[in-house]
C-alpha positions in Angstrom: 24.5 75.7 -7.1 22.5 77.6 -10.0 19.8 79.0 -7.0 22.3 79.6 -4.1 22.1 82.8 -2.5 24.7 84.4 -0.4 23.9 83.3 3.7 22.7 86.7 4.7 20.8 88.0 1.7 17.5 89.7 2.8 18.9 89.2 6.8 19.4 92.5 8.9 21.2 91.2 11.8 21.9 92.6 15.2 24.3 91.4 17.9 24.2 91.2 21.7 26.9 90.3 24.4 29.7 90.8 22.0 33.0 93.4 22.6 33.0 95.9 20.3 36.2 94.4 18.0 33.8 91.2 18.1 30.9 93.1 16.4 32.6 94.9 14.6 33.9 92.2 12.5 30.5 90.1 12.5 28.9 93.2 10.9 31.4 93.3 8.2 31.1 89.5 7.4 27.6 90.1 7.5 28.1 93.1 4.9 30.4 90.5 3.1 27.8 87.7 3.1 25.2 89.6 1.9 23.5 91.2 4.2 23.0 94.4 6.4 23.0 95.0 10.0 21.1 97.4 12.3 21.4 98.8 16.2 20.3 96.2 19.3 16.3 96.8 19.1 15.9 97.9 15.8 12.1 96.8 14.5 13.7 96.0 10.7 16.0 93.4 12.1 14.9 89.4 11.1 17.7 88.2 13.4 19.5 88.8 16.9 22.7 87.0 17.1 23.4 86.5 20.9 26.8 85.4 22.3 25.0 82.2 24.1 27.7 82.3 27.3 27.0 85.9 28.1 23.4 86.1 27.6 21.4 85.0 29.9 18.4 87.3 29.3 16.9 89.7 26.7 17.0 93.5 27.3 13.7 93.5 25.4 10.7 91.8 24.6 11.4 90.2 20.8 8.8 90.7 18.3 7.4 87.6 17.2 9.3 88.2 13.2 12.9 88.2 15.1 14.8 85.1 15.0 17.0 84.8 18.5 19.9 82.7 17.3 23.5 82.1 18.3 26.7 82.6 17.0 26.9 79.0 16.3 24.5 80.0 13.5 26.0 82.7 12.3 29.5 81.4 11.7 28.4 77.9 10.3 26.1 79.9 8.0 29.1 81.5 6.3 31.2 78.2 6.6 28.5 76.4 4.8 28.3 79.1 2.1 24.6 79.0 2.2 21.4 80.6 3.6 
């Protein structure tokens, strides 16, 4: 407990295949947990959160420093409490 860190500290997350009420309130938690979010593309983000069941595909090629993860991750990360 003494070296736990909030899930998203040092994350800049962006999100994809989301409505806009749905990104809306992962980009607050995000703000709650810790840590920042940026526009779909942006070069500064470490991870793209993807709604699994609507994308199929990428509108761009990822750099090779951006984590592609689901929103499996991103919820259990804030239900675990930990990064």
């Amino acid at each position: 407990n003494e070296f736990k860190v909030p899930p998203f500290q040092d994350c800049i997350l962006s999100f994809l295949g989301f409505s806009d009420e749905e990104k809306t309130n992962m980009e607050e938690m995000t703000e709650m947990q810790g840590g920042k979010y940026l526009p779909l593309g942006d070069e500064r983000c470490t991870h793209l959160v993807v709604e699994e069941n609507i994308v199929k595909d990428l509108p761009f090629e990822p750099s090779k420093k951006l984590y592609v993860v689901k929103q499996e991750w991103f919820w259990g990360s804030i239900q675990m409490d930990a990064r």
